[in-house]
Each structure stands twice: as structure tokens, then as C-alpha cells.
C-alpha positions as CSV (number, residue, x, y, z in Angstrom):
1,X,1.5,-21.4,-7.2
2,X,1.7,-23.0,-3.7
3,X,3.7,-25.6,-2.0
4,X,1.5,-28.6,-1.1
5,X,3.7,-28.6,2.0
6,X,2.3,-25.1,3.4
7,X,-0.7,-24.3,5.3
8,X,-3.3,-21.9,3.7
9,X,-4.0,-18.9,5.9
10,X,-7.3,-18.7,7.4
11,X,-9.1,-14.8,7.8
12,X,-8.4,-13.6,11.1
13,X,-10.3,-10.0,10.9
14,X,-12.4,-8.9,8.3
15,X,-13.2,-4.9,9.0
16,X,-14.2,-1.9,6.3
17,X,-12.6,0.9,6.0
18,X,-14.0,4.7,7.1
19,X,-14.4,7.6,5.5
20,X,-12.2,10.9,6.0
21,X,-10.4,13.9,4.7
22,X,-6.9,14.3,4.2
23,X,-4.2,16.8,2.5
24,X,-6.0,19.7,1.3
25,X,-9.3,18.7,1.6
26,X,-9.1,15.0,-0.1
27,X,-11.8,12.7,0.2
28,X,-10.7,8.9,1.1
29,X,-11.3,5.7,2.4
30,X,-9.0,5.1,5.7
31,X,-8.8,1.0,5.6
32,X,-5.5,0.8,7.7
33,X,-4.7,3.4,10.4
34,X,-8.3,4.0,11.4
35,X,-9.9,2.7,14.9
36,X,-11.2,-0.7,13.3
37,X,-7.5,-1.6,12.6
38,X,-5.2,1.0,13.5
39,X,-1.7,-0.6,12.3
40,X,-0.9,-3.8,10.9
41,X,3.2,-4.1,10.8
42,X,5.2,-3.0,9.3
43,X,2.2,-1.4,7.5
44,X,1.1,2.2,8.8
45,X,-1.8,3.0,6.4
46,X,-3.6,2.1,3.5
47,X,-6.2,4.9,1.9
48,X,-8.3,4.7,-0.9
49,X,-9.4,7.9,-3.3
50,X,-12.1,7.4,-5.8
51,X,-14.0,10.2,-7.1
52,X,-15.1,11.9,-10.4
53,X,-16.0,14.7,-8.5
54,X,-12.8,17.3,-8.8
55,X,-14.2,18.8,-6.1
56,X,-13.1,16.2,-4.2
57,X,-9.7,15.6,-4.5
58,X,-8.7,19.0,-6.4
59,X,-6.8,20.0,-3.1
60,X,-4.4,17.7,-3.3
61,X,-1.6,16.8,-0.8
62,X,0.5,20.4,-1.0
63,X,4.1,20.0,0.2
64,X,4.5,17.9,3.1
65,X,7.2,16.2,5.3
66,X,7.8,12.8,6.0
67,X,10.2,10.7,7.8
68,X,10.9,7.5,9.3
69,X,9.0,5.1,6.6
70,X,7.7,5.0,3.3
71,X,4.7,5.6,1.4
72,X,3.5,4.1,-1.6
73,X,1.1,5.3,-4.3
74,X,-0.7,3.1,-6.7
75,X,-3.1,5.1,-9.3
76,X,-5.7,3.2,-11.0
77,X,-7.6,6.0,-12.6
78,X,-6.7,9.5,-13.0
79,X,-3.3,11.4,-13.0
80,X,-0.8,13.0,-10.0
81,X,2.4,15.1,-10.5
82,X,5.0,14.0,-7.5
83,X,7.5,16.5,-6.4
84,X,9.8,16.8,-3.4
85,X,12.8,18.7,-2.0
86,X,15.5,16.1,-3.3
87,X,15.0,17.3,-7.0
88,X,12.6,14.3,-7.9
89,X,10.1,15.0,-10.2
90,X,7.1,12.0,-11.7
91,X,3.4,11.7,-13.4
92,X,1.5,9.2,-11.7
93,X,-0.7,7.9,-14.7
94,X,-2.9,4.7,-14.4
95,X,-1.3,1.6,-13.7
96,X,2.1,3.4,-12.5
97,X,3.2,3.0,-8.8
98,X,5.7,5.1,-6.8
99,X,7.9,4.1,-3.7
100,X,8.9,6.3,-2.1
101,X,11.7,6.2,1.1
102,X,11.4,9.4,3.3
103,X,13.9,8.0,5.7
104,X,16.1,10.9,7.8
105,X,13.8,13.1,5.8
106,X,11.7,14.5,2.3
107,X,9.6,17.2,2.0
108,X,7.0,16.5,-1.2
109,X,3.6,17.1,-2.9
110,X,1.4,15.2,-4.8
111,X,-1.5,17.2,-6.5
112,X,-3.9,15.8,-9.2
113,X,-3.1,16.5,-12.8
114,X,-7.0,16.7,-13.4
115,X,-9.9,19.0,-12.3
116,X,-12.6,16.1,-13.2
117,X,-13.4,12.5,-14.1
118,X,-12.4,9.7,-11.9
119,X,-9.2,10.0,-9.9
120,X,-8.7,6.2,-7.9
121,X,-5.9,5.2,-6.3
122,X,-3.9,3.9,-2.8
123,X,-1.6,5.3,-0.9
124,X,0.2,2.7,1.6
125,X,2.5,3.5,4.3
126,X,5.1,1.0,5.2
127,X,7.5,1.8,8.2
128,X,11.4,1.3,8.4
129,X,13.3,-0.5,11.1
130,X,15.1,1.6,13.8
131,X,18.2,1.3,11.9
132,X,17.1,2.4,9.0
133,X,14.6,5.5,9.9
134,X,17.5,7.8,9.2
135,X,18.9,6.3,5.7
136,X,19.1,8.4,2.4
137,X,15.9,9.3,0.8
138,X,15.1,7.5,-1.9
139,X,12.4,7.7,-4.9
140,X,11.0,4.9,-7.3
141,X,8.7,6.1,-9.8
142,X,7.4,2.7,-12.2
143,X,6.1,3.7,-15.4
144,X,2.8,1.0,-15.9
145,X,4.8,-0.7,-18.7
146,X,7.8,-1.9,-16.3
147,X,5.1,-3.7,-14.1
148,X,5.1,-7.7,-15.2
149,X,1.9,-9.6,-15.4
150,X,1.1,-13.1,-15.1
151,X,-1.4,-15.5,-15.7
152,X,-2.8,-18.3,-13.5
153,X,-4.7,-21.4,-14.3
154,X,-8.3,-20.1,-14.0
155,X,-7.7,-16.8,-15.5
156,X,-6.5,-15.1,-12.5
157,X,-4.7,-12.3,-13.2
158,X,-1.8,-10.4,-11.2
159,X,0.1,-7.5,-11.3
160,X,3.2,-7.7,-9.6
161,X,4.1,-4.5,-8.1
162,X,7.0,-5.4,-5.7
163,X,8.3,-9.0,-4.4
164,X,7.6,-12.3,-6.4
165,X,5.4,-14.3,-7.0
166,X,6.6,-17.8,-8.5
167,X,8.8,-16.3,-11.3
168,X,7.6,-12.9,-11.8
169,X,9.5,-10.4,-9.8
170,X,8.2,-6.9,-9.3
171,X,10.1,-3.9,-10.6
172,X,10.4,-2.0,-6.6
173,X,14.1,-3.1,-5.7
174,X,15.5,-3.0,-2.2
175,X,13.0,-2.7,0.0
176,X,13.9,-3.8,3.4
177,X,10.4,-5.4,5.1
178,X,10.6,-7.9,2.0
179,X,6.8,-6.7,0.8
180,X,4.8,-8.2,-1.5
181,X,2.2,-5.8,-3.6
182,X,0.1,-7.8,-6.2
183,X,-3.0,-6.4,-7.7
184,X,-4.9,-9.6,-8.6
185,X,-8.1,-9.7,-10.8
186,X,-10.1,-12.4,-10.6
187,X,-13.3,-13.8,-12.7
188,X,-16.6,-15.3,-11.7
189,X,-15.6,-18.8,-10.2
190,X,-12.0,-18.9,-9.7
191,X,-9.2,-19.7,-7.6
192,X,-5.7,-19.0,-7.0
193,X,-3.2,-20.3,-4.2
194,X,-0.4,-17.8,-3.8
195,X,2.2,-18.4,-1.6
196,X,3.9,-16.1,0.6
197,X,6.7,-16.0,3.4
198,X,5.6,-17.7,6.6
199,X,6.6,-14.9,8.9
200,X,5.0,-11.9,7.3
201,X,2.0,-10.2,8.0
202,X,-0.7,-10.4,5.3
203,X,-3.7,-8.2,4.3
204,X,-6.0,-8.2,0.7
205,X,-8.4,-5.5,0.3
206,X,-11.5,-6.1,-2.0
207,X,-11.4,-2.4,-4.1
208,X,-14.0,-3.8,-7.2
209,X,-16.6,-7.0,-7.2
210,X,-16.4,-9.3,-4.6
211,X,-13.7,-12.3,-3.5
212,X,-13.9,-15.2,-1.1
213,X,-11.0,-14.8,0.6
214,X,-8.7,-17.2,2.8
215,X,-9.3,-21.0,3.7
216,X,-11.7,-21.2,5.1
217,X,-13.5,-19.3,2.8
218,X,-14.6,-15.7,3.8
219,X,-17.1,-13.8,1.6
220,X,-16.1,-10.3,1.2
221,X,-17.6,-7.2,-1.1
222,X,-15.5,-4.1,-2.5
223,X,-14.6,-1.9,0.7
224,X,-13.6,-4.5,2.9
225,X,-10.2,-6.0,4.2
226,X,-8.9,-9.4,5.3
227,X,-6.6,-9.8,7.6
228,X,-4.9,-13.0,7.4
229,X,-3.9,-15.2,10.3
230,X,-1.2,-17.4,10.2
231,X,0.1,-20.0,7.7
232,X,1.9,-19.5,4.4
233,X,0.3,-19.1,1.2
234,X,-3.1,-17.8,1.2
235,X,-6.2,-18.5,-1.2
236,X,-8.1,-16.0,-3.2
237,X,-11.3,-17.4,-5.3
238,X,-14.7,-15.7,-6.4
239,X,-15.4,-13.4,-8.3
240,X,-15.2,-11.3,-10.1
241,X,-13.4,-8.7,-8.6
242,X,-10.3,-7.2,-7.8
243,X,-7.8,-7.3,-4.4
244,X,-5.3,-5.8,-3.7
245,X,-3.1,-8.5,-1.6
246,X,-0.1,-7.2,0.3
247,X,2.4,-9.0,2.5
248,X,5.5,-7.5,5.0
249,X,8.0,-8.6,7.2
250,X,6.9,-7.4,10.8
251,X,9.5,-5.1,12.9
252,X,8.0,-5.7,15.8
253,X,9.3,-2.8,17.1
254,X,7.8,-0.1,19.4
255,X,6.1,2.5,17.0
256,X,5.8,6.6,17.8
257,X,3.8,8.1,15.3
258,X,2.9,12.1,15.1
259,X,1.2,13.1,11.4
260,X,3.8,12.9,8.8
261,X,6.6,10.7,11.2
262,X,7.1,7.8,12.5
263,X,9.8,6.9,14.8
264,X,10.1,4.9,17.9
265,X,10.2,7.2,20.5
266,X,8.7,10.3,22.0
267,X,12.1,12.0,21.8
268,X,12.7,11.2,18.1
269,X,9.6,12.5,17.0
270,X,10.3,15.5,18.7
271,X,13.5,16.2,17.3
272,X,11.8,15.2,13.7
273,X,9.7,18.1,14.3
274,X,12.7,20.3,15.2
275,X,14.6,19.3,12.4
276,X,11.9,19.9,10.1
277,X,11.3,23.3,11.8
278,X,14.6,24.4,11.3
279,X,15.2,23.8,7.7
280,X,17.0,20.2,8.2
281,X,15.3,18.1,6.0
């Protein structure tokens, strides 16, 4: 899967994530947007839930606004019911993935369709350029059976949840950092060499088993994340375990962020709280 021509990424950070409580009461893992690494763009936040306890995710995330970027939920386990102001309804059920654009503005929920057993999942936040924090909202709710799979030499296994990855093109359409979302499983001993667009910023998280991540090669247990310096493709070997490997064009734009927005300025997240205030989203 990777041109001969391109350099392998090595590991440039390699930091676990924390716990905390968010929504109504949720218990998560905060692996992006905590103090150990606050931002990595154009990606906002990455949290983890996994639980059989209903007691702690019952709560749910009640209705909520959001704009200026997009979040993304990937369930592994479990099931959520998604509902916002725009008339959108979906059941998040293992395996499904929803992208969702706030943009100018969405006001939504996502509670848990469960009271008990195990309820695992993501939730990543990408953010939108400055010409684009104020487009349409937009929803893309991916039933499991629309996400393509593929299988490497080795037995490495992907899941191709947005971009490509050598053929295989991932069902979320018109996404404007150009991400890449793979869940890759891999077994005891094995190696994959997946390339990816020089320019973009790159993170895998280890969320089951273990990996050796990047070249040189970087132990790493469930919990943790890699961020990747730069380079173009990246390798992933070890095992067994599972990683979820992302990859974004950066904005490099100047980021104001204030609980459910993120904008560029003071003054726009002040009039996102105004607008939401007064009924305007």
C-alpha cells in the first residue's frame, strides 16, 4: 500500500488520554483536546466512551448546539438515537458512523438507546475553514453495511470510514480537510504500510491490544496515541490490536473555541452565543 518513493513517518508524541465527564454526566476518555495535546489540526477532539455500567453513560448528551466544525461519532458497541433541529433523525448501532456538519449552526442530542451492557464508541471533532464555518448544516448517517473493508497482505484489516486507501473509498462524501478515518485491526506479528497525503496531520490511537506504531518503531498499549511527524505514509505492525488511524488537511488558521463553537475570533464566538440565545440557529 505504499509508494517506495515516500518516507515513512516517524512518532513524534506519544501521550494517553485522561479521564472526564461530559453531556449529562458521561464518563470518557479525553485523548485530543485535553492538556497532554490540546488540538491537533484541523482536529478539535477525540473522546472515547466504554462502559457496561448504564450508570455511566445513561445521561447522554441532551440537546446541544454546535457551530463552526464538525463532529463525528463512531459506535463500536452499544446503541445512540441522533436528533437535531434540522429534522434529522438516526440509530447509531455498532459499526455505523455519523458526520455530522454544524456549520452556521445545529442544535442536537445524542442519548443512548440502552440502560446497560457495554456502550463504546468515539466522538471526533474536526474544524472547518473560515470560509466555510457558516455553510448549510449537513448530516451523514452510515448504516455499518455501507462501510467497505479491505484486506492487506498479513491479514490486516481496515475499515474505511472516510477518504481512501488504495482503492477502497469511504462512504463520508465531501468533506473539505480531505480526512482519512480507517479503523485497522491487526493480528499478532504484522505489518501494514499505508500511505497518506504528505501535508496532513496524522494521529492513530491504540483503543484494543497493542501496535508498534510508526518507523521507527514505537511500542504502544490500548489508551494511548501517536502523533505522527512528518513524511507520507505511515507503518502500523504488532499486534494484535486495534487503531484507530486518522489523517486531515491542516487550516492553519487561528482557532477561538468556547464549549460547543469554534470560530476564529473572540467576536464570532460571541455572536455564536447571541445567535444561539436568540433563537437563530
Amino acid at each position: 500500500m505504499r509508494d517506495q518513493t515516500t518516507t515513512l513517518r516517524p512518532v513524534a508524541k506519544l501521550v494517553r488520554g485522561m479521564p472526564t465527564n461530559d453531556g449529562a454526566g458521561v464518563k470518557l476518555t479525553r485523548i485530543i483536546g485535553g492538556p497532554s495535546l490540546p488540538e491537533l489540526d484541523p482536529f478539535l477532539l477525540l473522546d472515547e466512551i466504554r462502559s457496561d455500567s448504564g450508570a455511566d453513560y445513561i445521561g447522554g448528551f441532551p440537546e446541544h448546539p454546535h457551530r463552526g466544525f464538525e463532529t463525528v461519532t463512531y459506535v463500536l458497541a452499544g446503541r445512540m438515537r441522533h436528533g437535531d433541529n434540522k429534522g434529522n433523525q438516526g440509530l447509531l448501532v455498532p459499526g455505523s458512523v455519523q458526520w455530522m456538519t454544524a456549520g452556521r449552526g445545529i442544535v442536537h442530542s445524542e442519548m443512548p438507546e440502552q440502560e446497560d451492557g457495554l456502550m463504546w464508541g468515539f466522538q471526533l471533532w474536526v474544524n472547518l475553514p473560515a470560509k466555510h464555518k457558516m455553510m448549510a448544516p449537513r448530516y451523514q448517517d452510515i448504516d455499518p453495511a455501507r462501510i467497505p473493508e479491505t484486506l492487506l497482505p498479513g491479514g490486516v484489516k481496515l475499515r474505511v470510514l472516510a477518504g481512501s486507501v488504495g482503492k477502497t473509498k469511504g462512504p463520508v462524501e465531501g468533506i473539505v480537510t480531505e480526512p482519512l478515518l480507517v479503523d485497522v485491526a491487526l493480528p499478532g506479528g504484522s505489518a501494514a504500510d499505508i500511505d497518506l497525503p504528505q501535508g496532513h496531520n496524522v494521529f492513530a490511537y491504540v483503543f484494543d491490544g497493542e501496535a508498534k506504531l510508526g518507523e521507527p518503531a514505537q511500542p504502544a498499549a490500548r489508551g494511548q496515541i501517536a502523533v505522527f511527524g512528518a513524511g507520507g505514509a505511515v507503518r502500523l505492525a504488532g499486534g494484535p490490536g486495534r487503531v484507530l488511524l486518522a489523517a486531515g488537511h491542516p487550516l492553519n488558521e487561528p482557532v477561538a473555541r468556547y464549549g460547543p463553537f469554534v470560530m476564529n475570533t473572540p467576536e464570532e464566538i460571541r455572536q455564536a452565543i447571541a445567535d444561539y440565545q436568540s433563537g437563530r440557529f
